[in-house]
MIFI-359306 format. One record per residue: y, z, x of N, C-alpha, C, O in turn. Coordinates in steps of 0.2 Angstrom, whole numbers, padded with zeros to 4 digits, always signed. Each point is the difference from the previous one (the first is absolute). Layout:
BEGIN
YZXYZXYZXYZX
...
end
This chain:
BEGIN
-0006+0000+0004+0006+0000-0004+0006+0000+0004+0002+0005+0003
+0002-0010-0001+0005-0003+0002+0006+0005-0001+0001+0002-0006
+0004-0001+0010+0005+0003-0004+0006+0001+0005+0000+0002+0006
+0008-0003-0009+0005-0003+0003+0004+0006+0000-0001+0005-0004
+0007-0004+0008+0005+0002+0001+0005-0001-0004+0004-0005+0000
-0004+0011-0004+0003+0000-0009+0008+0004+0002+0002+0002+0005
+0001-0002-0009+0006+0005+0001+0000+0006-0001+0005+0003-0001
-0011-0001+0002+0000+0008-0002-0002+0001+0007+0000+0006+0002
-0001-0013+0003-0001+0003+0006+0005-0002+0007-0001-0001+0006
+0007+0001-0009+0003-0003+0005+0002+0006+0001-0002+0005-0004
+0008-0004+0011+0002+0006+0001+0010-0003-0001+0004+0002-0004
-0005-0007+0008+0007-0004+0001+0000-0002+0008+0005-0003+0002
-0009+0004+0003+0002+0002+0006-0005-0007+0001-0006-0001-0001
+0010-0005+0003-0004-0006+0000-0006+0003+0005-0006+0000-0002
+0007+0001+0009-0004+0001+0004-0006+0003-0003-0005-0003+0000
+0005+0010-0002-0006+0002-0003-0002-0002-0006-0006+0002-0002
+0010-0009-0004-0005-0001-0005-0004-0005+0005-0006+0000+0001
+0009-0005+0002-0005-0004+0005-0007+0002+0002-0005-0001-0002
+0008+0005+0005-0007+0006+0003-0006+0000-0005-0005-0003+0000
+0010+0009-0010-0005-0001+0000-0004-0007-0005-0006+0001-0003
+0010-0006+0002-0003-0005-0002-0005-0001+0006-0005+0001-0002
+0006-0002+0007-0004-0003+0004-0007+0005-0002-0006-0002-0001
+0007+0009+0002-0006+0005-0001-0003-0001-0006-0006+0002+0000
+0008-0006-0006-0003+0000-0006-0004-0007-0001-0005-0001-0003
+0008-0002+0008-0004-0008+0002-0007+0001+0004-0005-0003+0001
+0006+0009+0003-0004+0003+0006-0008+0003-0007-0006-0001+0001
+0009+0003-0006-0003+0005-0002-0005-0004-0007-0006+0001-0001
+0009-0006-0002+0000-0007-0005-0008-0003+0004-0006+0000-0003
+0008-0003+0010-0004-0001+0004-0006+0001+0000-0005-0003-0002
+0005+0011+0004-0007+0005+0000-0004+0001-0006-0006+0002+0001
+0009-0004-0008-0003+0000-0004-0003-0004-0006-0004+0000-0004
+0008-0005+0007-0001-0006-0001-0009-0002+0005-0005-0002-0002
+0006+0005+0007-0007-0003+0005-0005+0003-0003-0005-0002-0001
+0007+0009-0002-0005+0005-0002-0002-0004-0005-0006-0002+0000
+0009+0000-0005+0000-0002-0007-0006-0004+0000-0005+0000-0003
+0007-0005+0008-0002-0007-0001-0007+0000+0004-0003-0005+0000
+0001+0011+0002-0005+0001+0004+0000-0003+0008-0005-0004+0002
+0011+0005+0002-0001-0002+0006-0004+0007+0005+0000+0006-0001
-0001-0010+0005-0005+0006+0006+0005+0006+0004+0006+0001+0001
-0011+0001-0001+0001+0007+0003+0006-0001+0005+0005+0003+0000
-0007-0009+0006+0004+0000+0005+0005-0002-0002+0004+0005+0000
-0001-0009-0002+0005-0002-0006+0005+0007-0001+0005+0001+0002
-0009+0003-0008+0003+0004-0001+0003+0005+0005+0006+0003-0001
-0009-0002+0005+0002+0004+0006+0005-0002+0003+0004+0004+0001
-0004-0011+0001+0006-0001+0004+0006-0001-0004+0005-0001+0002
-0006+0002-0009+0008+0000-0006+0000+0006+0001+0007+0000+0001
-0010+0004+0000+0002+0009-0003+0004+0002+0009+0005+0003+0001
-0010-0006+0002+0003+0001+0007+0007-0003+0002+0004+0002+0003
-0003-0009-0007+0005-0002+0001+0008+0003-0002+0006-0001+0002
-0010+0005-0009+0006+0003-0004+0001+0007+0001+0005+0003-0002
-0010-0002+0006+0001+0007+0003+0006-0002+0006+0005+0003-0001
-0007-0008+0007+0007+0001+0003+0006+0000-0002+0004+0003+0002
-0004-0009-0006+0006-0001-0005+0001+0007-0002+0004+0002+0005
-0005+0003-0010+0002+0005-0003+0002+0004+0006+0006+0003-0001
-0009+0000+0007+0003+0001+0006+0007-0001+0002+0004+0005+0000
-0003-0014+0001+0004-0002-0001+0009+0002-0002+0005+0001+0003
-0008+0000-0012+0006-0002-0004+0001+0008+0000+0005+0002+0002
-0010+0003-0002+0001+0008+0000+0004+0001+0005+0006+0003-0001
-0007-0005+0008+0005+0002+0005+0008-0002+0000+0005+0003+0003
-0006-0010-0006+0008-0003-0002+0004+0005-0007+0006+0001-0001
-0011-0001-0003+0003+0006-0004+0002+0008+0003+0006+0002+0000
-0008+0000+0002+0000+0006+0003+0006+0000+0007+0002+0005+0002
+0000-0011+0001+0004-0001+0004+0007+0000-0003+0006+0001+0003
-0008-0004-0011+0007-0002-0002+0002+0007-0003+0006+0002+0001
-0012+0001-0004+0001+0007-0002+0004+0005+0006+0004+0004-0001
-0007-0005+0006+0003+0004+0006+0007-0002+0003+0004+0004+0003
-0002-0010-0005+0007-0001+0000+0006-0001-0005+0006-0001+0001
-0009+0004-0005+0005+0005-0006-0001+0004-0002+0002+0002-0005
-0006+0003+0011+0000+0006-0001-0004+0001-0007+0004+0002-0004
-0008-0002+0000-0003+0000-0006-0004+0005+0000-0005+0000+0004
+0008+0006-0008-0002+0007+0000-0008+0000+0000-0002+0005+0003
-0003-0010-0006-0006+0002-0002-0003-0003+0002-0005-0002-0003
+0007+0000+0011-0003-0006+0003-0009+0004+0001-0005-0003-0003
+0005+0009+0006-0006+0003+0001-0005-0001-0007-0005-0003+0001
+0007+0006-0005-0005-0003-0007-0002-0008-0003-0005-0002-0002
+0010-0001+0005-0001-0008-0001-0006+0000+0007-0005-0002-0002
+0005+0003+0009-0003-0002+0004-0007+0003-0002-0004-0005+0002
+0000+0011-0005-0005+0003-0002-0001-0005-0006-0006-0001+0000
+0008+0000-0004-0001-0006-0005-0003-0004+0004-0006+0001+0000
+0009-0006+0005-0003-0006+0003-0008+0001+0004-0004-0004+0000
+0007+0014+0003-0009+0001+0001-0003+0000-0003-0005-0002+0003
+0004+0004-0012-0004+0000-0002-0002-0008-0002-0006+0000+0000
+0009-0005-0001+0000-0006+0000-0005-0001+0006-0005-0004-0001
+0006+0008+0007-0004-0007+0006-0006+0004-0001-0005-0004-0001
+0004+0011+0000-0005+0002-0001-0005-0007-0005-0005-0004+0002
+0007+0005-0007-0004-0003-0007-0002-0007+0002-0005-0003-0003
+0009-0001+0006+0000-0006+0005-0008+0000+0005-0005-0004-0001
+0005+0010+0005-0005+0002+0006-0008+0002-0006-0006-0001+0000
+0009+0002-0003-0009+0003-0006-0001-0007-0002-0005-0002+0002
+0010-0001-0005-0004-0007-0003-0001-0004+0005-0004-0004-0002
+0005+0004+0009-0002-0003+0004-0008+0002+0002-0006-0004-0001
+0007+0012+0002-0008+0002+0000-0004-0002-0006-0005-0004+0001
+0006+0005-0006-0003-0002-0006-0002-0007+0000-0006+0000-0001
+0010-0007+0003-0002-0006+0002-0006-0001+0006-0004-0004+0000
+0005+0009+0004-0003-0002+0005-0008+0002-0002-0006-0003+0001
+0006+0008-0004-0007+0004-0003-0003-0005-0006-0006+0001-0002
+0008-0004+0001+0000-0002-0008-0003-0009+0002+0002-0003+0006
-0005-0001-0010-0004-0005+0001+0007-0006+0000+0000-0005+0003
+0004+0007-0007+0008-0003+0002+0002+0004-0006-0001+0005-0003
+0008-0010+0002+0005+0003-0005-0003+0000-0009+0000-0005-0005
-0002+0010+0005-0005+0002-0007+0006+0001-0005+0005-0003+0000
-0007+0007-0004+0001+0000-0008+0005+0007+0001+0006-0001-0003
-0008+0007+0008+0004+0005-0001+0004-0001+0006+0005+0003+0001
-0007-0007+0001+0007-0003+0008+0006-0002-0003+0006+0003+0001
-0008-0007-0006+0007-0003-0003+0002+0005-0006+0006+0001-0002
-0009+0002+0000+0001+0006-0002+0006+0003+0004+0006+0001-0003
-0007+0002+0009+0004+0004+0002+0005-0003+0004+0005+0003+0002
-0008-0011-0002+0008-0003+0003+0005+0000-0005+0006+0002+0001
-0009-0005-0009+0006+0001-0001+0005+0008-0002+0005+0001-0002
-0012+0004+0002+0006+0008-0001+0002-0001+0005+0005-0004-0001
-0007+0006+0007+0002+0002+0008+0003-0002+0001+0006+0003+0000
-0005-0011+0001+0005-0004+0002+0004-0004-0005+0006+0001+0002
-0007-0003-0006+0007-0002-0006+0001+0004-0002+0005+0002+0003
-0007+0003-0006+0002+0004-0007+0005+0003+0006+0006-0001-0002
-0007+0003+0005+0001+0006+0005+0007-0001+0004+0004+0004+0002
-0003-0012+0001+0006+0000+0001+0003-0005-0004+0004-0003+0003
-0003+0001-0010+0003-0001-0006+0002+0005-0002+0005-0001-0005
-0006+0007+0005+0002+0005-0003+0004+0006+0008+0003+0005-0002
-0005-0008+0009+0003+0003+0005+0006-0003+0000+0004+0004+0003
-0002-0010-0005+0003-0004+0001+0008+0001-0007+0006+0001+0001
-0008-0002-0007+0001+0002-0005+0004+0010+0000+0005+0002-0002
-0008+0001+0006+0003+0008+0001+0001-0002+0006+0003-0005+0000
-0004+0007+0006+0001+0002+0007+0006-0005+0002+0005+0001+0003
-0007-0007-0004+0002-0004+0004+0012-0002-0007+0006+0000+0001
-0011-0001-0004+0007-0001-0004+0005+0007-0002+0005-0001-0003
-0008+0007+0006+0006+0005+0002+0003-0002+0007+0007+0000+0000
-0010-0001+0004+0004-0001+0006+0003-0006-0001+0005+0000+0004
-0006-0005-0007+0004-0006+0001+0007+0004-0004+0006-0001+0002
-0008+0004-0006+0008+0001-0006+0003+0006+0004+0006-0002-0002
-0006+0008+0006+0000+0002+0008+0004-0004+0005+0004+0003+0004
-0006-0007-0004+0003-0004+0007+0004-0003-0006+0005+0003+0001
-0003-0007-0006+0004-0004-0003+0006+0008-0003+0006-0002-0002
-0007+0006+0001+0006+0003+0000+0004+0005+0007+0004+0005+0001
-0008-0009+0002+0004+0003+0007+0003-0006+0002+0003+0000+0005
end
């Protein structure tokens, strides 16, 4: 199940909707392989590729956070851990598993979509309105 970059997820900060439009395309991908029953290997290097990515776009978030001083930078970064956490299980989980099964895509899409449309949606669009009234 395919899914776009709506206006409930924009922040205003071009840089970071890029970001995460590119992470939702990262994420579309992965489930899309699952879907359609692509292999295991396959799978893997999407999850691994969107794992750098989220690495990535986390550190540019958090730098931007660090340069306007954004009181709740600490909470927002504990966020993004629990994010890579759930990112590394579903890796274990893929690797253990015959490929990307029924409860893989299950948990990609809570862990992963659900999880930063709704990080995105709270966490992320306080800080854009934060930096825009500074």
């Amino acid at each position: 199940m395919s899914v776009e970059l709506d206006k409930s997820l924009v922040t205003g900060n071009e840089v970071i909707d890029g970001q995460h439009k590119e992470l939702i395309g990262k994420i579309n991908k992965l489930i899309e392989c699952c879907e359609q029953g692509g292999g295991k290997v396959e799978a893997i290097k999407l999850l691994d590729y969107l794992s750098e990515y989220t690495d990535f776009h986390f550190t540019e978030e958090e730098k931007l956070q660090e340069e306007v001083n954004y009181p709740a930078l600490a909470e927002h970064r504990q966020k993004h851990a629990e994010f890579k956490k759930a990112v590394e299980e579903l890796h274990e989980m893929l690797v253990e598993e015959e490929g990307p099964t029924e409860p893989f895509v299950t948990a990609v899409n809570k862990n992963v979509r659900d999880w930063l449309f709704d990080h995105i949606r709270g966490f992320d669009r306080l800080v854009a309105a934060y930096i825009q009234e500074k």
